[in-house]
TITOR-521291 format. One record per residue (C-alpha): y negated, z, x. Coordinates in steps of 0.2 Angstrom, whole numbers. Example, Ala and Ser with C-alpha at 12.3 -4.5 7.8 and 13.67 -1.06 7.14 Angstrom:
BEGIN
<node v="22" w="39" u="62"/>
<node v="5" w="36" u="68"/>
***
This chain:
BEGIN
<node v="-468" w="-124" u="226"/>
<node v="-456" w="-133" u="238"/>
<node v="-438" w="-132" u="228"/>
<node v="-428" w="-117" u="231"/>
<node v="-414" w="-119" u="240"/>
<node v="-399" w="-107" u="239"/>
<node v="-391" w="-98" u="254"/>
<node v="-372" w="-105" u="258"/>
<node v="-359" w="-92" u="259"/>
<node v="-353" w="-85" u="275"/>
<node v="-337" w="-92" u="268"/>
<node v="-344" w="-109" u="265"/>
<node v="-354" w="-108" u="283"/>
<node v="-337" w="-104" u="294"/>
<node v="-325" w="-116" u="286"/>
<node v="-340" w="-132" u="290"/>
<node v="-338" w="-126" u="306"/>
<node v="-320" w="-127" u="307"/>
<node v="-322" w="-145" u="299"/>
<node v="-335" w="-147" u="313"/>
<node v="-324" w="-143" u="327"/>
<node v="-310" w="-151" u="319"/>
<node v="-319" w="-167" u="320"/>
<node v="-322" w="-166" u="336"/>
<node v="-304" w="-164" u="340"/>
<node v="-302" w="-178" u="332"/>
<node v="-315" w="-189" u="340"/>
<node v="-308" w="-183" u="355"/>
<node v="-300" w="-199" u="364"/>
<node v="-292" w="-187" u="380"/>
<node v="-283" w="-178" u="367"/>
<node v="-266" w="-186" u="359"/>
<node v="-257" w="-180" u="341"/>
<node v="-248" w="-168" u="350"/>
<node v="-261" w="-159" u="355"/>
<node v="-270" w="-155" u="341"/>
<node v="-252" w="-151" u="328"/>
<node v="-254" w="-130" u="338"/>
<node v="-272" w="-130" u="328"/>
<node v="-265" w="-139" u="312"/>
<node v="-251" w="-127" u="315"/>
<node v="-263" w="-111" u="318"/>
<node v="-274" w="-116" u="301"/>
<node v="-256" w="-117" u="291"/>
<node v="-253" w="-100" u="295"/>
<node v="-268" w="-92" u="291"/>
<node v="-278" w="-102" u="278"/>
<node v="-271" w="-103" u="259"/>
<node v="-268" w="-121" u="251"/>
<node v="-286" w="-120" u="243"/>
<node v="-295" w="-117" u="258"/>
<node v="-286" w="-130" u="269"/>
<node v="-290" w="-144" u="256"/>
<node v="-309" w="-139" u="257"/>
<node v="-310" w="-139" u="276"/>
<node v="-303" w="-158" u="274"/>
<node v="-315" w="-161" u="261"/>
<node v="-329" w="-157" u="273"/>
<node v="-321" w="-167" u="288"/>
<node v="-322" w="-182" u="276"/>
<node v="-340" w="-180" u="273"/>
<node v="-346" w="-177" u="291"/>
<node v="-335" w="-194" u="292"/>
<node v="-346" w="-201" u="279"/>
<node v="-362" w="-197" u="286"/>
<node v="-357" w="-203" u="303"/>
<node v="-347" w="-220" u="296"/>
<node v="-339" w="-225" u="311"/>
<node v="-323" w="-233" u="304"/>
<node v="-313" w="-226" u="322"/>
<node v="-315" w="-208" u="316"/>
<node v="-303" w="-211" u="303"/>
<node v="-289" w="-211" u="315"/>
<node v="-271" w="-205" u="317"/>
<node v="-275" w="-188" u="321"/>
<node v="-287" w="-186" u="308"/>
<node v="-274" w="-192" u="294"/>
<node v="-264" w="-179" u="303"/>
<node v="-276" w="-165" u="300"/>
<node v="-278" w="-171" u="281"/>
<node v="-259" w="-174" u="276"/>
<node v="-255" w="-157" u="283"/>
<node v="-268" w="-148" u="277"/>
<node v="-267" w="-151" u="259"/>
<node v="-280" w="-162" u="259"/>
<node v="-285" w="-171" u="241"/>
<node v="-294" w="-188" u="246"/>
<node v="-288" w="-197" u="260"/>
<node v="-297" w="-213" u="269"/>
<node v="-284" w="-224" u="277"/>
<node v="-294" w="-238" u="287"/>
<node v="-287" w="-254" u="296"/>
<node v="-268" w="-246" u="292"/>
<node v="-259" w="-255" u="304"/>
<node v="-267" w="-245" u="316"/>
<node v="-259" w="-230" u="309"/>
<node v="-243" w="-234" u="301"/>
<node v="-231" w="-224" u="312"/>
<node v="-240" w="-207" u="309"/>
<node v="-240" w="-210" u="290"/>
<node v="-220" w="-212" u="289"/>
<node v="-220" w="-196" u="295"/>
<node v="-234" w="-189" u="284"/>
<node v="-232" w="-181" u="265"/>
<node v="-243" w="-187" u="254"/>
<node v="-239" w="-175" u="240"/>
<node v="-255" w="-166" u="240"/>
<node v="-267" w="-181" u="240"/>
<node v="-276" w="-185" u="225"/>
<node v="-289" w="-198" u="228"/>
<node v="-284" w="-212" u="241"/>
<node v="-294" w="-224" u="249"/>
<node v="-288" w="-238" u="260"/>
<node v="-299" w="-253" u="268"/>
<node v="-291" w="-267" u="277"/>
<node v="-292" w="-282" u="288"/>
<node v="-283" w="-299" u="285"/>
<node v="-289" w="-304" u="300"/>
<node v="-273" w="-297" u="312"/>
<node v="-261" w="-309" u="299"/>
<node v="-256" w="-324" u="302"/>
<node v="-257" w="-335" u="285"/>
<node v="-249" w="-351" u="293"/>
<node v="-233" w="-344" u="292"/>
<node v="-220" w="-347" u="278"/>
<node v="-220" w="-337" u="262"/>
<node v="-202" w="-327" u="262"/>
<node v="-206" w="-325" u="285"/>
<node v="-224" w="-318" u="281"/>
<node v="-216" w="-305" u="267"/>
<node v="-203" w="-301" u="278"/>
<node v="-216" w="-297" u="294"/>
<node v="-229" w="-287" u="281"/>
<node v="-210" w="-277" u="277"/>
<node v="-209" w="-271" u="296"/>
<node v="-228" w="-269" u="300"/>
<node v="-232" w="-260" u="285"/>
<node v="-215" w="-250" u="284"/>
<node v="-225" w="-232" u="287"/>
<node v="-236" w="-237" u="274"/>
<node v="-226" w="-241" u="259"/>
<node v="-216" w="-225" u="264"/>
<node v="-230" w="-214" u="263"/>
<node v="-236" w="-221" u="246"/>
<node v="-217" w="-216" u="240"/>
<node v="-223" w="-197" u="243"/>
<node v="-241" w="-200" u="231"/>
<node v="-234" w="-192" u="217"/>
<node v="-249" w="-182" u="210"/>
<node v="-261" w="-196" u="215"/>
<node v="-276" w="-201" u="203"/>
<node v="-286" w="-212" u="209"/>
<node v="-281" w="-227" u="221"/>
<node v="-295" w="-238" u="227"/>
<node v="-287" w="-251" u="238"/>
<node v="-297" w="-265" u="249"/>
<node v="-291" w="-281" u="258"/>
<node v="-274" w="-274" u="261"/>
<node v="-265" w="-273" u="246"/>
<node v="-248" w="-283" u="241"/>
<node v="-237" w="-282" u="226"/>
<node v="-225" w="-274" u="236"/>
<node v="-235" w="-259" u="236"/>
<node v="-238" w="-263" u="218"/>
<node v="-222" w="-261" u="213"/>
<node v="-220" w="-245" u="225"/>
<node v="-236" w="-235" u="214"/>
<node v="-228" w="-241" u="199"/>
<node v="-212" w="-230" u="203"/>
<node v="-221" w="-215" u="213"/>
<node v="-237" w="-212" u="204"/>
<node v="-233" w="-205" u="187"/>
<node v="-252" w="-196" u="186"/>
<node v="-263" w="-212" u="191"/>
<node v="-279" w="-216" u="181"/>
<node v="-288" w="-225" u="192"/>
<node v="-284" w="-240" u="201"/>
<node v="-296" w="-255" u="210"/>
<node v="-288" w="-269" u="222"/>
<node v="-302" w="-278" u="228"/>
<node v="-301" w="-291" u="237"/>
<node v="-284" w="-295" u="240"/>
<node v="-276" w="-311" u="239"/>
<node v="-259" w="-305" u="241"/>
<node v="-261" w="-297" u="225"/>
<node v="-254" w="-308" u="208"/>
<node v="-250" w="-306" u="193"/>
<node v="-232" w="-303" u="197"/>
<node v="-238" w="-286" u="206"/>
<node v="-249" w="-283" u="191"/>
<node v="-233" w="-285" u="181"/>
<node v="-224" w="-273" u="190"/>
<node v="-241" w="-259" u="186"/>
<node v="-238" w="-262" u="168"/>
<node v="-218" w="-260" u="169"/>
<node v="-214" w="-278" u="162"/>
<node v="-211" w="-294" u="170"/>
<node v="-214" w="-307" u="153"/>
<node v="-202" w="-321" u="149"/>
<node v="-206" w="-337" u="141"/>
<node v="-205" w="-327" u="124"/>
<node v="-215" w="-311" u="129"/>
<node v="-231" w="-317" u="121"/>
<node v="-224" w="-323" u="105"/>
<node v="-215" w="-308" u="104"/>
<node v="-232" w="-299" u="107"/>
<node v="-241" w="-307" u="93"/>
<node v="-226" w="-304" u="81"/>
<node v="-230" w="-286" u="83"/>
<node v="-216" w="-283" u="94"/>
<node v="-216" w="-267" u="107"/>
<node v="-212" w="-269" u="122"/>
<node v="-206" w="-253" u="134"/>
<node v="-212" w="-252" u="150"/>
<node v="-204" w="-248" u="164"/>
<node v="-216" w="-241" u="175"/>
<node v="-221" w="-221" u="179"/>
<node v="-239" w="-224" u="178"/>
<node v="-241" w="-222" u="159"/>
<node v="-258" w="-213" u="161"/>
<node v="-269" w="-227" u="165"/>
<node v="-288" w="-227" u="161"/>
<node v="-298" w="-240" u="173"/>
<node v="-290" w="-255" u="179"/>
<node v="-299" w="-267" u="191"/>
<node v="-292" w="-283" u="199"/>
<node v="-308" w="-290" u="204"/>
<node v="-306" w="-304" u="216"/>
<node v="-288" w="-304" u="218"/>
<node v="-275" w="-318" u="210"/>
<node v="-271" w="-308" u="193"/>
<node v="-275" w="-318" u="179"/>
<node v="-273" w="-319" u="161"/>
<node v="-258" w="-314" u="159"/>
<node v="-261" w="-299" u="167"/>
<node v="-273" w="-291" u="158"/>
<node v="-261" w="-297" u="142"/>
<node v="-248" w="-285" u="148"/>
<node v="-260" w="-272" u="155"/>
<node v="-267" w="-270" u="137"/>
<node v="-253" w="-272" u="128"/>
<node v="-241" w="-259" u="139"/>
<node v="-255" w="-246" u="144"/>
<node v="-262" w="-241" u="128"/>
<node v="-273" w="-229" u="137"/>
<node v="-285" w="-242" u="146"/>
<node v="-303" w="-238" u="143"/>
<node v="-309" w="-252" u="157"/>
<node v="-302" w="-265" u="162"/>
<node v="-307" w="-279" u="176"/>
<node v="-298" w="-295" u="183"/>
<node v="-306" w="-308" u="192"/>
<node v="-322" w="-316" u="186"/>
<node v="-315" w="-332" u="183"/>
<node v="-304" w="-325" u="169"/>
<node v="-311" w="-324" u="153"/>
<node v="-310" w="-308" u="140"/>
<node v="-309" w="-319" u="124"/>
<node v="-295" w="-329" u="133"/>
<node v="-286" w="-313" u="135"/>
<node v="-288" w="-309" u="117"/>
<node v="-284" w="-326" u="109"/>
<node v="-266" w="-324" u="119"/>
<node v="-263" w="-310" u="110"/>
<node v="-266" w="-312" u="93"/>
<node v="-270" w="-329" u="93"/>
<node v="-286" w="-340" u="89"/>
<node v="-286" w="-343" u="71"/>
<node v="-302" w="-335" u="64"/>
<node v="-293" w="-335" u="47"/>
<node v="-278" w="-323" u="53"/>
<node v="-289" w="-310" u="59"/>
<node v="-290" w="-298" u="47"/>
<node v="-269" w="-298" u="49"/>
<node v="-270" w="-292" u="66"/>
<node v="-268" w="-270" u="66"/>
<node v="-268" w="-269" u="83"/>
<node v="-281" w="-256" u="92"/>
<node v="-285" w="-254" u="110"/>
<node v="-292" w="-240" u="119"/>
<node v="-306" w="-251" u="127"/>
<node v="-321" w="-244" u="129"/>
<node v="-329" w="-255" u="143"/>
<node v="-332" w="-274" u="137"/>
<node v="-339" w="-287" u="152"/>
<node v="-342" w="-305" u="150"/>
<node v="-353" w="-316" u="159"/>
<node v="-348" w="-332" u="148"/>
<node v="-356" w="-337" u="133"/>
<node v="-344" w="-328" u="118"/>
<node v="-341" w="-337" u="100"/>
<node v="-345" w="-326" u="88"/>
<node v="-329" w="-327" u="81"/>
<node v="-322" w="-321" u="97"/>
<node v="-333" w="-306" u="98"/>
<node v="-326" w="-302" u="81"/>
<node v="-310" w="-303" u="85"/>
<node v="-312" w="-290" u="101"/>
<node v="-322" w="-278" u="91"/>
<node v="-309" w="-278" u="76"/>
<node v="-296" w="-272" u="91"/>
<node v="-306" w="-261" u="102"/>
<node v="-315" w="-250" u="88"/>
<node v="-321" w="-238" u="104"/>
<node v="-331" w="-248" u="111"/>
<node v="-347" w="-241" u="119"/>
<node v="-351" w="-252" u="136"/>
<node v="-355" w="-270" u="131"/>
<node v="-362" w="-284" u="143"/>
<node v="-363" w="-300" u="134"/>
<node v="-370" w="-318" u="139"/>
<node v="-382" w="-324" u="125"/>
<node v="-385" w="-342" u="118"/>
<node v="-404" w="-338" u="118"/>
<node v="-405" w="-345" u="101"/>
<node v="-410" w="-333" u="89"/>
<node v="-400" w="-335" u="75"/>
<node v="-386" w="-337" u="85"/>
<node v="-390" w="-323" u="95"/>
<node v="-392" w="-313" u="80"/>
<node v="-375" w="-315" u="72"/>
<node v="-365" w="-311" u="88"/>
<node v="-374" w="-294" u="88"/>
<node v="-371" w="-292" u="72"/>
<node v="-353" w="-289" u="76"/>
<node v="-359" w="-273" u="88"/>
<node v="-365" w="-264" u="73"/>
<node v="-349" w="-256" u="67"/>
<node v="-349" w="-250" u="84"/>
<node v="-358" w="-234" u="94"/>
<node v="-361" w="-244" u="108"/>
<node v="-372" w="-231" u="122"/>
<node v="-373" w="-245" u="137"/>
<node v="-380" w="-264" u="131"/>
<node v="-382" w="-276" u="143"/>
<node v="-390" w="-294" u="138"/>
<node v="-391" w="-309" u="146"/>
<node v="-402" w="-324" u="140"/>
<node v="-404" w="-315" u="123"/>
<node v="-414" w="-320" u="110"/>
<node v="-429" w="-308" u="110"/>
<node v="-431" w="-308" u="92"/>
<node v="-414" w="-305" u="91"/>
<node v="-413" w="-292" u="103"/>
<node v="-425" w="-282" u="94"/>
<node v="-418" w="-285" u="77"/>
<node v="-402" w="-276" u="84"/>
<node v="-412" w="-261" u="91"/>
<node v="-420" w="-257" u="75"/>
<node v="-404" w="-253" u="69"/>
<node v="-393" w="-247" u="84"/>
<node v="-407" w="-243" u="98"/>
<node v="-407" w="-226" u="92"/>
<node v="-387" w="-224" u="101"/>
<node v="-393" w="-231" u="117"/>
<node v="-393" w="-222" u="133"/>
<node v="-394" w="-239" u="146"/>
<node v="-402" w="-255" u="140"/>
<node v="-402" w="-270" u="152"/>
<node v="-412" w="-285" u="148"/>
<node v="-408" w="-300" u="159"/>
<node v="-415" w="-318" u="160"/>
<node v="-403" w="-329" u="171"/>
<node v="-413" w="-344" u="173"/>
<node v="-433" w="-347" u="170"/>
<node v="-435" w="-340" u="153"/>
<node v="-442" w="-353" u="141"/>
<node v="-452" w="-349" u="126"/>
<node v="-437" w="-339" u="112"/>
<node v="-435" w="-326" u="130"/>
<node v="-453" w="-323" u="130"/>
<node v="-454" w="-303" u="135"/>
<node v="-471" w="-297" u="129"/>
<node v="-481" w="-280" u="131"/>
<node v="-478" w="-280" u="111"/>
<node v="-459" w="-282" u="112"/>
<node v="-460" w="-268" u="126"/>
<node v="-468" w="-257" u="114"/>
<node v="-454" w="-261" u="104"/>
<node v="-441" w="-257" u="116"/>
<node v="-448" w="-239" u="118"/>
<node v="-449" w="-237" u="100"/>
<node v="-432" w="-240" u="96"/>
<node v="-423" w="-236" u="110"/>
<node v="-431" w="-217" u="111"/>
<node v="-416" w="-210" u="120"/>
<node v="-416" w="-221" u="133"/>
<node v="-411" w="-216" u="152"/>
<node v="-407" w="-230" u="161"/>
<node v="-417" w="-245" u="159"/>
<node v="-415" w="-262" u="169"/>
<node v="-427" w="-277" u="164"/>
<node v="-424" w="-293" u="175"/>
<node v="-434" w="-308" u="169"/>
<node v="-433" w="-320" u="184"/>
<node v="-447" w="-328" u="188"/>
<node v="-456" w="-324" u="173"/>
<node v="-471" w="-313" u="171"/>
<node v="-471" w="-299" u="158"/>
<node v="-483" w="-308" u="145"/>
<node v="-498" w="-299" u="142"/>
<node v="-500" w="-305" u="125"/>
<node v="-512" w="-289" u="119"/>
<node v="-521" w="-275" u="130"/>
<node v="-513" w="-260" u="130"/>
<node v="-528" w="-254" u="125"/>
<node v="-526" w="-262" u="106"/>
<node v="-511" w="-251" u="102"/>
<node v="-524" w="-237" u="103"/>
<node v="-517" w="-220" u="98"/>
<node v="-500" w="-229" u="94"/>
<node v="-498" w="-232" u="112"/>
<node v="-480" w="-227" u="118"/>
<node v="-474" w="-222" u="134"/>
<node v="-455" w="-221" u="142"/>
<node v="-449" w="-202" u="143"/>
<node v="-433" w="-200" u="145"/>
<node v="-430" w="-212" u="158"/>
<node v="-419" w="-206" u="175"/>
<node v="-418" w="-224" u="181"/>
<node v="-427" w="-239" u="181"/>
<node v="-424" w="-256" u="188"/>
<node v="-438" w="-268" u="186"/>
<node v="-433" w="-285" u="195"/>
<node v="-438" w="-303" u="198"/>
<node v="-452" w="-302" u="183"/>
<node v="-471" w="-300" u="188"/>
<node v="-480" w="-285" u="181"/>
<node v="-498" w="-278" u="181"/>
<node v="-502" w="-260" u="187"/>
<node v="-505" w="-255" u="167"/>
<node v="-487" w="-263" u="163"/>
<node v="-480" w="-250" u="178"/>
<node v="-490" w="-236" u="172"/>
<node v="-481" w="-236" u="153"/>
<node v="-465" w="-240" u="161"/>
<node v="-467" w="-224" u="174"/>
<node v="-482" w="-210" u="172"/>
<node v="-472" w="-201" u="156"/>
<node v="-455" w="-202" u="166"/>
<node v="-452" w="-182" u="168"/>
<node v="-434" w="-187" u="172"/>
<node v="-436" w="-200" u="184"/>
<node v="-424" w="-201" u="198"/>
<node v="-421" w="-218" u="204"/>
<node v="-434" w="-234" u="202"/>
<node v="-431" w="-249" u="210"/>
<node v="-445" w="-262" u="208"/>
<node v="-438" w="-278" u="216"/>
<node v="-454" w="-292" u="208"/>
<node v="-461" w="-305" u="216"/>
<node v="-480" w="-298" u="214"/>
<node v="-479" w="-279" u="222"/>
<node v="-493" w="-282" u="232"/>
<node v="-502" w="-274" u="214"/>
<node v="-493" w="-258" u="221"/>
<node v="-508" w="-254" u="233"/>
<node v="-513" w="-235" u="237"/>
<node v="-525" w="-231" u="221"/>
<node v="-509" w="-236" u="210"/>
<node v="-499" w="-225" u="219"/>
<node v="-510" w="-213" u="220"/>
<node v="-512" w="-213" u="200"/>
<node v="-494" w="-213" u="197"/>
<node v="-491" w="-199" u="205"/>
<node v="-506" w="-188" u="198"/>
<node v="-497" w="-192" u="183"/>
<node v="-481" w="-183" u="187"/>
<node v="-470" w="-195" u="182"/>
<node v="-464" w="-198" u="200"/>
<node v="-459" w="-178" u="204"/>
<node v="-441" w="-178" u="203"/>
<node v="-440" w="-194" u="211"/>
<node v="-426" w="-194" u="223"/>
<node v="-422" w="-214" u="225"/>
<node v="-436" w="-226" u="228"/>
<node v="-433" w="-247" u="232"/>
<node v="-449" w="-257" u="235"/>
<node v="-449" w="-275" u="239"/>
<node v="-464" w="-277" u="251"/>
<node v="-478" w="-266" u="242"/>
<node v="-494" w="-265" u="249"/>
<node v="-494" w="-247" u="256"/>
<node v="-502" w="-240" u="269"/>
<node v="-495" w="-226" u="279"/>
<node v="-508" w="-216" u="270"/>
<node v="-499" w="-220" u="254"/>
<node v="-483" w="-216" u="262"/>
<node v="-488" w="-200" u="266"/>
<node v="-492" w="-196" u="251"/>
<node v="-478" w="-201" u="244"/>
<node v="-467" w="-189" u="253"/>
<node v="-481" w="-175" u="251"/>
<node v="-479" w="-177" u="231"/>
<node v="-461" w="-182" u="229"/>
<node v="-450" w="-166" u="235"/>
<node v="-433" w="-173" u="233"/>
<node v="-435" w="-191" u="238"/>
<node v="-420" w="-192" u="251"/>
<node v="-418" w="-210" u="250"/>
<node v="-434" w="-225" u="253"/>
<node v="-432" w="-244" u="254"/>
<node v="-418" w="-254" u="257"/>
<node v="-415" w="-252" u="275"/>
<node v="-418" w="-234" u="280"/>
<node v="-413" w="-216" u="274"/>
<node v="-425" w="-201" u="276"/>
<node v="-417" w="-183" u="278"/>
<node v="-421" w="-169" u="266"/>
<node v="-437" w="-162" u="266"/>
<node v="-432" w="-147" u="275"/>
<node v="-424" w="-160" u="288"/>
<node v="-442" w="-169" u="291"/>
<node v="-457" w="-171" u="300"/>
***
């Protein structure tokens, strides 16, 4: 039976087509700000606060759908900030900044603000170019003095430690916070987020034991990221030390996590059972080989641990000692790169059982000790039997087929509680698919990006899908399979809530199709 779908509201029904009309208001280029206040006007009156928030909610998603950057224009940030509305989208600023020094951001909970460098001039002197960014973005940093119940800040391309500094005195309930992509964002402006700008003692004092107060409002935060920006080291030394609330935290690649960890307690191997200090992380990423040591040391002070991505030596005894040091820990998200296969599965038969997302990644062409057999897949399944997100990425590398599946015989195991699977540049065989698929009740999302999917022909398909592992499938990505439109059709006949296929075009809901 087709899934049943529930009957909206009349309630629901009017006020998308208030949000419908107002977005056409908006998009209205013959109409000016003044025009459209008597209707923001007329909605104040006789909509409640509630109501008004989840008319602007609905605007912002028809926005979405449509993603033309010119719909998030001044009047539509007009509608928003006067309507109570939660989660604001500010797009190319400049373009706005005298409506939003009139605007009250009070209400706002989640913002959202994308940016173009390419209208400012980088030539010019240092104290000249802060001093311009003061006038052009005046209505800006004005408005952000009016976020007081913000949450979430996700900032790209626009960002300074101005507005930095602004947040850190405003927004006293933020959590969330990403600067991406901003050059004009250092560690000065990261200093001012943490409330304390460290002298030539700070760190010393740090290791000692000493605590510092901080001086900023925004005492809540949780997820930090400075990804591609100029913060550094010492940023994520302060951000730690003066937000003991952190459960993720991100600065740019180049910085590494045991260099952050080694300024504050220090390097000596021998001293680190002194060091009392906990952290609230629960998100660990580095993409640089780790010393064991140093893993020891960052698992000693984050004892909360539970999202790990660590770069391997491939050695196995090696391997095997560094992951000893996750064992005191209930880690639910592993993500391994260029790890010892022996290793890996040594660690899973005591921890697997924890683990809700495994990923398994070989960086380079995987020589003999990152060999990934049908035997060690077995493996996987058997230890990891809560499994729900599984990405295996051997590059270049076949899955070896080092026994027929047909030898496991009535110890055969199959995937079951797998919602997503990503299955990248390895080669695989129809049979490797079928165990990694047909038992997958829960599937969702499946991404096969190999190098040989011309094995995905029509019979294979057809088989997956008599096996029912594919009928909750909703996300599909397929690099270049071998289907006919036969196969296609059949595809869409069988999987009911598939909304999104491939990588470069978006099919409706099934209501919604031919």
């Amino acid at each position: 039976m087709p899934p049943y779908k529930e009957v909206p509201s009349l309630q629901s029904s009017t006020l998308k087509v208030v949000a419908y009309l107002l977005r056409r208001l908006c998009c209205d280029c013959d109409l000016t700000t003044e025009d459209i206040q008597p209707v923001i006007d007329h909605l104040q009156i006789h909509l409640p606060p509630q109501i008004q928030a989840f008319v602007c909610r609905t605007l912002l998603q028809d926005t979405n759908k449509i993603v033309f950057p010119e719909l998030l224009n001044q009047k539509y940030l007009m509608v928003c900030t006067q309507l109570h509305a939660e989660y604001i989208w500010i797009n190319d600023s400049q373009n706005v900044v005298s409506l939003l020094a009139e605007q009250d951001g009070s209400s706002v909970r989640t913002l959202k603000m994308i940016g173009s460098h390419s209208k400012l001039d980088f030539d010019m002197e240092t104290n000249m170019y802060e001093f311009q960014q003061q006038v052009q973005l005046g209505g800006l940093y004005q408005f952000l003095r009016t976020l007081s119940n913000l949450t979430t800040l996700k900032c790209s391309q626009m960002c300074n430690n101005f507005m930095l500094e602004i947040i850190s005195k405003s927004c006293p309930h933020l959590k969330d916070i990403s600067i991406e992509m901003c050059t004009e964002v250092d560690d000065r402006g990261v200093f001012y987020l943490a409330g304390h700008l460290p002298t030539s003692d700070t760190y010393s004092r740090i290791r000692r034991g000493a605590k510092i107060p901080s001086k900023s409002v925004c005492t809540k935060l949780k997820r930090v990221n400075f990804d591609y920006t100029m913060a550094c080291t010492a940023s994520a030394v302060m951000l730690l030390h003066l937000c003991p609330l952190i459960e993720e935290l991100n600065v740019t690649p180049d910085v590494k996590i045991e260099d952050v960890f080694t300024t504050l307690h220090g390097s000596d191997p021998e001293r680190y059972s002194e060091v009392t200090t906990r952290y609230s992380l629960k998100v660990i990423r580095t993409y640089m080989e780790l010393d064991e040591n140093e893993l020891a040391l960052i698992v000693r002070t984050c004892p909360n641990l539970e999202d790990v991505t660590l770069r391997c030596n491939g050695v196995e005894r090696k391997d095997r000692n560094l992951l000893a040091n996750l064992l005191s820990l209930r880690i639910v998200t592993l993500n391994v790169m260029n790890c010892n296969t022996l290793a890996l599965l040594w660690y899973l038969n005591q921890k697997g059982n924890h683990l809700l997302n495994l990923a398994i990644q070989h960086l380079t062409i995987a020589p003999v000790n990152l060999t990934f057999t049908r035997t060690h897949l077995q493996n996987v399944i058997r230890t990891c039997p809560r499994l729900q997100k599984f990405t295996l990425k051997l590059t270049n590398s076949p899955m070896q087929p080092d026994l027929p599946y047909s030898s496991f015989g009535s110890q055969m195991l199959y995937f079951q509680s797998l919602s997503h699977l990503m299955l990248e540049g390895a080669a695989i065989t129809h049979e490797d698919l079928s165990v990694l698929v047909s038992k997958c009740k829960h599937l969702t999302e499946l991404h096969i990006l190999i190098h040989n999917l011309d094995m995905l022909d029509d019979q294979v398909l057809y088989n997956l899908l008599d096996s029912g592992g594919l009928q909750n499938l909703q996300t599909l990505f397929l690099y270049r399979p071998m289907l006919t439109l036969a196969g296609l059709k059949k595809l869409l006949e069988k999987c009911v809530h598939l909304h999104t296929l491939g990588t470069s075009f978006f099919l409706g809901h099934r209501e919604e199709r031919s």
